[in-house]
C-alpha positions in Angstrom: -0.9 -4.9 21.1 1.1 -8.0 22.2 2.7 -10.2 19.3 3.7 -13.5 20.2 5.5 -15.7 17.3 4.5 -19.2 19.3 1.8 -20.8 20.6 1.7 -21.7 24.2 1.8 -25.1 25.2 -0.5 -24.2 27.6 -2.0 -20.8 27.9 -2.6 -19.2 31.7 -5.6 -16.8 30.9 -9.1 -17.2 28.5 -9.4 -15.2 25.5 -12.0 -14.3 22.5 -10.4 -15.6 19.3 -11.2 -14.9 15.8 -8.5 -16.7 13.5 -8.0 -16.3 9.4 -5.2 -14.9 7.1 -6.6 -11.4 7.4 -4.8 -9.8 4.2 -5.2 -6.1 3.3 -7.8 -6.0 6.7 -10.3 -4.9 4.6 -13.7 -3.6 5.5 -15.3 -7.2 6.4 -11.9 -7.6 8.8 -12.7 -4.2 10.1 -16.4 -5.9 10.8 -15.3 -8.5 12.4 -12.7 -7.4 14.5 -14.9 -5.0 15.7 -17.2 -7.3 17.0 -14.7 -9.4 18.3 -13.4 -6.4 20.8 -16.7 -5.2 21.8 -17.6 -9.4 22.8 -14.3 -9.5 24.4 -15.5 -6.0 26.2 -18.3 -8.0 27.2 -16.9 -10.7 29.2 -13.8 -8.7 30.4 -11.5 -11.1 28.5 -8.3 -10.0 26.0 -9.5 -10.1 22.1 -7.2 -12.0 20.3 -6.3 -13.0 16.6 -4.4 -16.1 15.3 -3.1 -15.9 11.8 -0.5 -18.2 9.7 2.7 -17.3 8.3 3.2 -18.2 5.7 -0.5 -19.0 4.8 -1.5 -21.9 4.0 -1.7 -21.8 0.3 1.6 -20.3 0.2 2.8 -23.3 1.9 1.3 -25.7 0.0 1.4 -24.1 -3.9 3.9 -21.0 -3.4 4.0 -20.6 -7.3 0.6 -20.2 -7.9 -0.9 -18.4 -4.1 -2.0 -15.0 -4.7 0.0 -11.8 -4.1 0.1 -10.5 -0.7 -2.2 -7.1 -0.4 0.4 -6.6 2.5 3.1 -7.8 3.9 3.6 -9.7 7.8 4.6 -5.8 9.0 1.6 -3.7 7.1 -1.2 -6.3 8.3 0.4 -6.1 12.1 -0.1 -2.3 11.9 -3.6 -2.4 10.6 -4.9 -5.2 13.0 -3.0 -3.1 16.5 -5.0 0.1 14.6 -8.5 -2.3 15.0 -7.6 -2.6 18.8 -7.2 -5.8 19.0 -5.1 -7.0 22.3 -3.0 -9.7 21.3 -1.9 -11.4 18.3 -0.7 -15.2 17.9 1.3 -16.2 14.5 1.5 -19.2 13.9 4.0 -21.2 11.8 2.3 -23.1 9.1 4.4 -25.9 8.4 4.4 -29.6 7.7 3.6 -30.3 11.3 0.8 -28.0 11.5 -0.3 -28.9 8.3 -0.5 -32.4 9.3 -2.8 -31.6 12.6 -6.4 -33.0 12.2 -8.9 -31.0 12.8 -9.5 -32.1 16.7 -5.7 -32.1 17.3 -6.1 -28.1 15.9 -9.1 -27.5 18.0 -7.3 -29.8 21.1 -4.0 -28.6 21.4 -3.8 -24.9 19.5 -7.4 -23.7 20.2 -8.0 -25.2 23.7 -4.9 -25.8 25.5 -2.6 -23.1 24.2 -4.9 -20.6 23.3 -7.9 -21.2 25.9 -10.4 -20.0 23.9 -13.4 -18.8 25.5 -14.8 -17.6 22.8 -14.0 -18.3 18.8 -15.2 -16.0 15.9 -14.7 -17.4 12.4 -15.5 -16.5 8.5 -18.1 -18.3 6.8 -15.4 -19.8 5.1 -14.2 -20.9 7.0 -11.8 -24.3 7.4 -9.1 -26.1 9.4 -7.1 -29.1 10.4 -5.3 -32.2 7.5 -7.3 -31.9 4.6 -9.4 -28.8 5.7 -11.8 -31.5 7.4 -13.2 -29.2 10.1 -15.5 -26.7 10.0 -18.5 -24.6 11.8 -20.0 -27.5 12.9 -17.2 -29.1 14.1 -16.3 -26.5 16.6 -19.5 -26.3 17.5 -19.6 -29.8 18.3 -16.2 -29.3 20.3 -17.0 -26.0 22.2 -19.9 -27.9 24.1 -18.0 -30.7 25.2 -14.5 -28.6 25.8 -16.6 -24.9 27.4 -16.0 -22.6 24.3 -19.1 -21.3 21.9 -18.5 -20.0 18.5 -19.9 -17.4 16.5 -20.1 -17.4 12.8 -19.6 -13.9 10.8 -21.5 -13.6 7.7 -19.6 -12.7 4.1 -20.4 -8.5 4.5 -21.8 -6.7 1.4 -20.3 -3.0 0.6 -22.7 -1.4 -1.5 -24.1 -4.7 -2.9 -20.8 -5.9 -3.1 -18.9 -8.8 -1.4 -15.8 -7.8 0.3 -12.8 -10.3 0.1 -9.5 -10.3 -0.3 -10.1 -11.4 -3.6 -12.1 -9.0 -4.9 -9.7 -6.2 -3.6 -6.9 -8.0 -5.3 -8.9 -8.0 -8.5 -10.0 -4.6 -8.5 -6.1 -4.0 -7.9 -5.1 -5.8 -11.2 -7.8 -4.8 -12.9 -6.5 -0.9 -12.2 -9.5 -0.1 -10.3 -7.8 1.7 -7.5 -10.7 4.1 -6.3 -12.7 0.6 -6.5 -10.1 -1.6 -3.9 -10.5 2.1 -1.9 -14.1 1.2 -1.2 -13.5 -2.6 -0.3 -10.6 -1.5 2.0 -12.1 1.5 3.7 -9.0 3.4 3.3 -6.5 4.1 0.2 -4.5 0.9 -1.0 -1.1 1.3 0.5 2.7 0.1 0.7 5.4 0.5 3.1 9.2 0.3 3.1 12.0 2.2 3.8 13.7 4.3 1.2 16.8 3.2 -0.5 19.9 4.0 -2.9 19.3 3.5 -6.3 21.0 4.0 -9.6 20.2 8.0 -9.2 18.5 7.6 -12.9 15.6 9.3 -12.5 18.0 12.3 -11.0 19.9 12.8 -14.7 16.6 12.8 -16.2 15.3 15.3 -14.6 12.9 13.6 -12.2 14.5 12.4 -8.7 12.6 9.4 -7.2 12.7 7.9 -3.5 13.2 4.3 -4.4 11.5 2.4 -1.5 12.3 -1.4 -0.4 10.1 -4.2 -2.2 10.8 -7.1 0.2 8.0 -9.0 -1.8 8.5 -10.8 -5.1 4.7 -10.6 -6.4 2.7 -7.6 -6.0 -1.5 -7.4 -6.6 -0.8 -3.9 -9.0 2.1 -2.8 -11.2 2.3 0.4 -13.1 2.3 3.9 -12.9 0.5 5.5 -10.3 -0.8 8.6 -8.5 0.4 8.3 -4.5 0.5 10.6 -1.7 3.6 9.7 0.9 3.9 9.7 4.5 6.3 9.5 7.1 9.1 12.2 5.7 6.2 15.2 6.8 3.8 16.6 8.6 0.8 15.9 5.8 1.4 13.7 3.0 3.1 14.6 0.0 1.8 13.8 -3.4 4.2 12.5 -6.0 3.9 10.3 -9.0 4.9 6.1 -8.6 6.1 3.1 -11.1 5.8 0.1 -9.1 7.0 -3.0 -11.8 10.3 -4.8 -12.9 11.5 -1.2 -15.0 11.2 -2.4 -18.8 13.1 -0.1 -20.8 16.3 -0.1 -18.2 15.9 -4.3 -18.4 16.4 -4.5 -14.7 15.2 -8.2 -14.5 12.0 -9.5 -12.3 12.4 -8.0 -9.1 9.6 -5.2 -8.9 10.9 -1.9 -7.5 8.6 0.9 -6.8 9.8 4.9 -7.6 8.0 7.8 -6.5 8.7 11.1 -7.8 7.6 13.8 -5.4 6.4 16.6 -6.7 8.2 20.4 -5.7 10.2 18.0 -3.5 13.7 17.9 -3.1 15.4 17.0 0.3 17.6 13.7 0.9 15.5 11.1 3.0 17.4 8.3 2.8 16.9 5.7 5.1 13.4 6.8 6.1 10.6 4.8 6.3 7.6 5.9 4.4 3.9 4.6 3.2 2.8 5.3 -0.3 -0.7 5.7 -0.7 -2.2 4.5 -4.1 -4.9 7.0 -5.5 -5.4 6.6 -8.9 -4.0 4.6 -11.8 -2.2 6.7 -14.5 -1.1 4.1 -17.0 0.2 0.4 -17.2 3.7 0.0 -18.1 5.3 0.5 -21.2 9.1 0.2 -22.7 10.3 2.8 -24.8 12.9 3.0 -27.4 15.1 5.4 -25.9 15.6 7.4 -22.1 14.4 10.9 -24.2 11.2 8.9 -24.8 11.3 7.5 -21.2 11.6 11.1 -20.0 9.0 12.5 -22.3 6.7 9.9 -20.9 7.3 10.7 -17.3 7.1 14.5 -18.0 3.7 13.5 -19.0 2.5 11.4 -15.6 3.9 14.2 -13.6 1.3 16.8 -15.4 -1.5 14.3 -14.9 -1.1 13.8 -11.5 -0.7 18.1 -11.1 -4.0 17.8 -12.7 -5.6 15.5 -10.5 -4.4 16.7 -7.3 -5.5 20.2 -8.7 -9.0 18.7 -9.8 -9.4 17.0 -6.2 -8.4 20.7 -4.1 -11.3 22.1 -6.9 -13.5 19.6 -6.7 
């Protein structure tokens, strides 16, 4: 998959475009990027995908824009694992922001991007003021050669899947539940990092992986599985939060424990699979309560990873 970080000012070859934020690439992504690389198949044309970083209601209310389900890096690997061919980021800005909707379909859609074919949500929306929409582009692709297909909102078991509901499943503690939106286990990758060696003098060493985001959809203590340090995942217990009874501060950090694990792996960049949800966090009076506590998540999750082999 190509990655370009600008938009042409004018693009050489035709392409079927689908454009949106894409977060978490859940399973109405999957649906539509599906379709989008079997209608580029069709017409023997690249499939391509433009997305905005930051997004735009990051740009305009940073304080109050939802968490992330995954960062620039984690979306970028799931969209190259949908097949699509090429992917356009764009850099929403004050410039962009100001574009009306015909300059956006004029100078980004048409002249840089060549867009043969465009596939949108049913959300859809674009240009100064969100002013354009489905019709719009309709309007445009008969008088500029493109058409433009409309995906509908997909149900998953009577549900609507957005990024939303994953998110609030996520919060909620519903992790089997974001499972099903997703399609696949809610994950989160980073590379693993020196820490304060803590969880070492109490007994229970953790691989303390990089948070490069500030807000996070899910904080607590988890049952993960690992990859990237062996052939088949490892399972392990994780706190993902800010670390209350050490007073750390804000800035969440995420711990796993692995279980009958003990090599160095420093430096190694790993994904943590979220499973199931052991407890929210808590902060105890002492670090021999803080220990007793964690003796206790690493049982539970013996117990479910012994229940699942059962089962």
């Amino acid at each position: 998959m190509l990655v370009f970080r600008t938009i042409p000012v004018q693009a050489t070859t035709s392409k079927v475009l689908t454009i949106g934020n894409f977060d978490g690439v859940h399973r109405g992504h999957q649906a539509l990027l599906e379709r989008l690389n079997a209608h580029a198949r069709s017409l023997d044309l690249p499939s391509a995908l433009l997305t905005f970083e930051p997004s735009p209601r990051e740009f305009f209310s940073p304080l109050q824009a939802p968490a992330r389900l995954t960062s620039l890096r984690e979306k970028l690997g799931l969209i190259e694992d949908s097949g699509v061919d090429q992917v356009y980021l764009c850099h929403f800005n004050a410039k962009v922001a100001s574009l009306s909707a015909n300059d956006f379909i004029r100078n980004i859609l048409v002249k840089g991007l060549a867009v043969r074919h465009l596939m949108i949500g049913d959300d859809f929306r674009f240009g100064k003021g969100r002013s354009g929409d489905f019709e719009l582009l309709q309007r445009a692709g008969r008088e500029q050669g493109f058409t433009v297909e409309m995906m509908p909102t997909i149900d998953w078991q009577g549900e609507r899947v957005s990024s939303s509901a994953v998110r609030e499943a996520l919060e909620n503690g519903e992790i089997e539940h974001a499972e099903r939106l997703l399609g696949r286990a809610y994950r989160i990758a980073g590379r693993v990092m020196h820490g304060k060696k803590l969880g070492r003098q109490l007994g229970f060493p953790t691989a303390n992986v990089q948070i490069k985001r500030k807000r996070l959809p899910l904080l607590g203590v988890y049952v993960v599985t690992v990859s990237g340090i062996a052939e088949r995942p490892l399972p392990g217990a994780a706190s993902l939060g800010v670390r209350p009874t050490l007073g750390d501060g804000l800035q969440p950090m995420l711990e796993v424990h692995l279980l009958d694990f003990d090599r160095n792996i420093y430096g190694a960049h790993v994904t943590i699979d979220f499973m199931h949800k052991l407890r929210d966090q808590a902060k105890y009076d002492s670090l021999d309560d803080l220990k007793a506590q964690i003796a206790r998540d690493v049982e539970a999750t013996r117990n479910y990873f012994a229940n699942r082999q059962n089962g």
